[in-house]
C-alpha positions as CSV (number, residue, x, y, z in Angstrom):
1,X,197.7,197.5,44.3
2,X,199.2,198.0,47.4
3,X,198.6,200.8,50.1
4,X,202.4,202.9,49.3
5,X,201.2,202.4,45.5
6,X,198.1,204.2,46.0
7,X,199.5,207.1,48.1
8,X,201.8,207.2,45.6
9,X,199.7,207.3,42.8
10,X,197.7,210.1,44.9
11,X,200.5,212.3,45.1
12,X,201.3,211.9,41.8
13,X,197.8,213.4,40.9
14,X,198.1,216.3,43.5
15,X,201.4,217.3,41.8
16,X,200.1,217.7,38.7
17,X,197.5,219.7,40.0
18,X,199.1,222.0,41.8
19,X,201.4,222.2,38.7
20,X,198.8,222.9,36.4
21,X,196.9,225.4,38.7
22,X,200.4,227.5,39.8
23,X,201.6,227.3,35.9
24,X,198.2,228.2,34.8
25,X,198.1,231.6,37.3
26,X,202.1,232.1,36.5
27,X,201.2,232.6,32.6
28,X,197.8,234.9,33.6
29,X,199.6,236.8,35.7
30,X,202.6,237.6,32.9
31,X,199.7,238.3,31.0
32,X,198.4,241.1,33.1
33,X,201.6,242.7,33.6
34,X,201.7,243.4,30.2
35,X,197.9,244.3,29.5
36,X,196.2,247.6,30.3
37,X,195.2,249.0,33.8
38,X,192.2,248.3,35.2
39,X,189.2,251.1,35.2
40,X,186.2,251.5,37.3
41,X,183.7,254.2,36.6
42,X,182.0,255.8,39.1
43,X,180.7,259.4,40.5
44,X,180.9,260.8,36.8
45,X,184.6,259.9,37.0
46,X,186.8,257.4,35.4
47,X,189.4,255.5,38.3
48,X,192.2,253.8,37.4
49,X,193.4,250.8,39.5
50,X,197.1,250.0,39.5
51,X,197.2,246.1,40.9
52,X,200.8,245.8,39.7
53,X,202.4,244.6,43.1
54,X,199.4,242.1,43.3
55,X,200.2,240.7,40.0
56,X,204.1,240.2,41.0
57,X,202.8,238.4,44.1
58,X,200.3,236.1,42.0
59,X,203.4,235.6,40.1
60,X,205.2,234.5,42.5
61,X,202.4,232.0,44.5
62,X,201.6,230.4,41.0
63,X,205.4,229.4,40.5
64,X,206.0,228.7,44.6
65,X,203.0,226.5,43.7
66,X,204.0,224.7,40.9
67,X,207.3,224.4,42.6
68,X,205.4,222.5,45.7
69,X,203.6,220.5,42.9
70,X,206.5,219.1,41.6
71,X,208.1,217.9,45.3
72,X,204.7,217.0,46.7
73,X,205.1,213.3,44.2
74,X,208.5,212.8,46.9
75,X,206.4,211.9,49.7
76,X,208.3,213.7,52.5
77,X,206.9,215.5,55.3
78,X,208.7,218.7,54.5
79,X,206.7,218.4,50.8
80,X,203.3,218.4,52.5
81,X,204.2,220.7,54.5
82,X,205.1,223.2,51.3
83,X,202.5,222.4,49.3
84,X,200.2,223.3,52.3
85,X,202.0,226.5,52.5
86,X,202.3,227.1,48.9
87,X,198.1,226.7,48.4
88,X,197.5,228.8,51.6
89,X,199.2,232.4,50.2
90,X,197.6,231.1,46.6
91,X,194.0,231.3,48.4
92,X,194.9,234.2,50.0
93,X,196.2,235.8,47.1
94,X,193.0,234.3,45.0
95,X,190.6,235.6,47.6
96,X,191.9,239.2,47.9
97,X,192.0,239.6,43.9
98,X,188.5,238.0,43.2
99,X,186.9,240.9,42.0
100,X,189.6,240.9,39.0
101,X,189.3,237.7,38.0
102,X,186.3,235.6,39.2
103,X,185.8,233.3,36.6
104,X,190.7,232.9,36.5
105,X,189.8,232.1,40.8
106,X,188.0,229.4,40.1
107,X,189.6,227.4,37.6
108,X,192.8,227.6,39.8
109,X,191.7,227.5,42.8
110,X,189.5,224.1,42.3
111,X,192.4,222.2,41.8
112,X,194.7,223.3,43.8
113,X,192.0,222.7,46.8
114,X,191.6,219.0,45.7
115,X,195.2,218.3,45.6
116,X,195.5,219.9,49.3
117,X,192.2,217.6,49.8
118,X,194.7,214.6,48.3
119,X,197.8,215.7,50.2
120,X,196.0,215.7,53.7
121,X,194.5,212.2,52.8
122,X,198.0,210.8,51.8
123,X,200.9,212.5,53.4
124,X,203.7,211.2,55.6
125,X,202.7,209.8,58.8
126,X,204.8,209.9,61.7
127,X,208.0,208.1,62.1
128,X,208.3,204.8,64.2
């Protein structure tokens, strides 16, 4: 197996990964546009948490991310580049909304971190 095969082979894998993770978030966060509000009890009262605009924005990273996923397999600069943009607002995103969804943070955000782990490893280098 040569060198461009395995770098190619590599970014193959950290496209699907980012496609799974930023698919995966995409379909959870439909989900919770649809589902009740969250609640939080406290001081003898009930709160209600409206995280609507939060969920639009996870919406939006998990298809940006998938999006990168499926250009990262191209091999350009401009793809790493994305994808490295793409996962940076998803951990963002992730971080900020942990306290939602702890258990969602991690299965996403484990993959998409090992394909940025692969992208890094693999990318373009610079033109001769």
């Amino acid at each position: 197996m040569t060198r461009n095969d395995v770098r190619a082979r590599a970014l193959l894998l950290a496209g699907v990964l980012l496609g799974v993770a930023g698919i995966f978030d995409a379909v959870a966060a439909g989900a919770d546009l649809t589902s009740d509000p969250y609640v939080s009890i406290g001081s003898g009262a009930v709160h209600q948490h409206d995280v609507t605009a939060w969920v639009w924005l996870r919406l939006v990273a998990g298809v940006g991310t998938a999006l990168a996923g499926a250009l990262v397999p191209l091999g350009r600069r401009w793809s790493a580049w994305l994808a490295l943009a793409a996962v940076a607002v998803f951990v963002v995103l992730h971080l900020l909304l942990f306290t939602y969804h702890p258990v969602q943070t991690v299965l996403v955000l484990g993959p998409a971190l090992a394909a940025v782990r692969l992208v890094l490893l693999h990318r373009a280098g610079p033109a001769h």
